[in-house]
N, C-alpha and C positions, 0 to 999 in steps of 0.2 A: 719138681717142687717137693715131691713126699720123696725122702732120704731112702736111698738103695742100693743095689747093686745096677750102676748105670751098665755095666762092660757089654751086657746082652744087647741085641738088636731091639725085642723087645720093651726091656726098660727104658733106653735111651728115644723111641717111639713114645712109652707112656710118660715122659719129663716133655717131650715137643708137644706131647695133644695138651698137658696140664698146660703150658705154659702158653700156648695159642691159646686155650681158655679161658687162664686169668687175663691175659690180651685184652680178649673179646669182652671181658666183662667189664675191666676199665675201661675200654672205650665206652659202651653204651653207656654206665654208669655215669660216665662224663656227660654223654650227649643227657641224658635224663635232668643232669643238676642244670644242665645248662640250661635246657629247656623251664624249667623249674623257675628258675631267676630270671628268665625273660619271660615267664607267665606264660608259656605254652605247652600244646602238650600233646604228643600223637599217641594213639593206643597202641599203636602196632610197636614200637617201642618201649612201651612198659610190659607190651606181651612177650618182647622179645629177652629183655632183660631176665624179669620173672624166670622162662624157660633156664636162661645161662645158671643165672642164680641156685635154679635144681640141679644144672650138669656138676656145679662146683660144689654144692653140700654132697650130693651122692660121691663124688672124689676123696670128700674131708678134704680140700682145701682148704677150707674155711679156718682153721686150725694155722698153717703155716704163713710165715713172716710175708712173702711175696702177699697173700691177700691182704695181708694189714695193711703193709707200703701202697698197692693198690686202692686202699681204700681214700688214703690219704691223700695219695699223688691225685687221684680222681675231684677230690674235693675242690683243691687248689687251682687246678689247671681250670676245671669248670668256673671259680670265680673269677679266672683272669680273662678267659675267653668267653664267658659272660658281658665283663667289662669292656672289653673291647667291642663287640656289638652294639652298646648302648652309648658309644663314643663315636661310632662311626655312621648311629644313625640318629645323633644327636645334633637338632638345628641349633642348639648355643654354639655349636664350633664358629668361631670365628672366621674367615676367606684369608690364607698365606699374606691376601695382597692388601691386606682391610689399611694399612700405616699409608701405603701409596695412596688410596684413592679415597681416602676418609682423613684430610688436614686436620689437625689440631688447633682449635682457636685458643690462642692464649691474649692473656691480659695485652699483650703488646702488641697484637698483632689486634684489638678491636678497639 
């Protein structure tokens, strides 16, 4: 993520730990928002974020584009798979078969 000399074993090690880092931090941060919009909320998970949160400011990532996009990808993905939770556990859904087994009375038919 921070601009260098990748050619070393080294460096090319310190781009794979940043980058599994910001990984891990979008992911939690997703599970956070998501939890967030479904009004829930586990501590061990805000504890754990918290932690990432320090690994990536002691990095300075916080500074480079990959956390920006992170931040942003995290937001969106969390409102969709938000929405889809609250769809799948939503009793207005309809039943695939509602048209077969629920006739329609029209004028002509009463």
């Amino acid at each position: 993520m921070r601009t260098g000399d990748l050619s070393s074993a080294g460096g090319a090690h310190e781009y794979l730990e940043d980058s599994r880092l910001i990984a891990q931090f979008q992911r939690l941060t997703t599970e956070l928002l998501i939890e967030k919009r479904l009004g829930r909320r586990r501590p061990e998970l805000t504890d754990e974020l918290y932690r990432t949160w320090l690994e990536v400011d002691q990095r300075d990532l916080k500074e480079t584009p990959e956390y920006r996009n992170v931040m942003k990808r995290a937001d969106r993905h969390a409102l969709w798979l938000a929405g889809l939770v609250m769809l799948s556990n939503s009793d207005a859904a309809a039943p695939l078969s509602s048209k077969e087994t629920e006739p329609i009375v029209t004028d002509e038919a009463a």
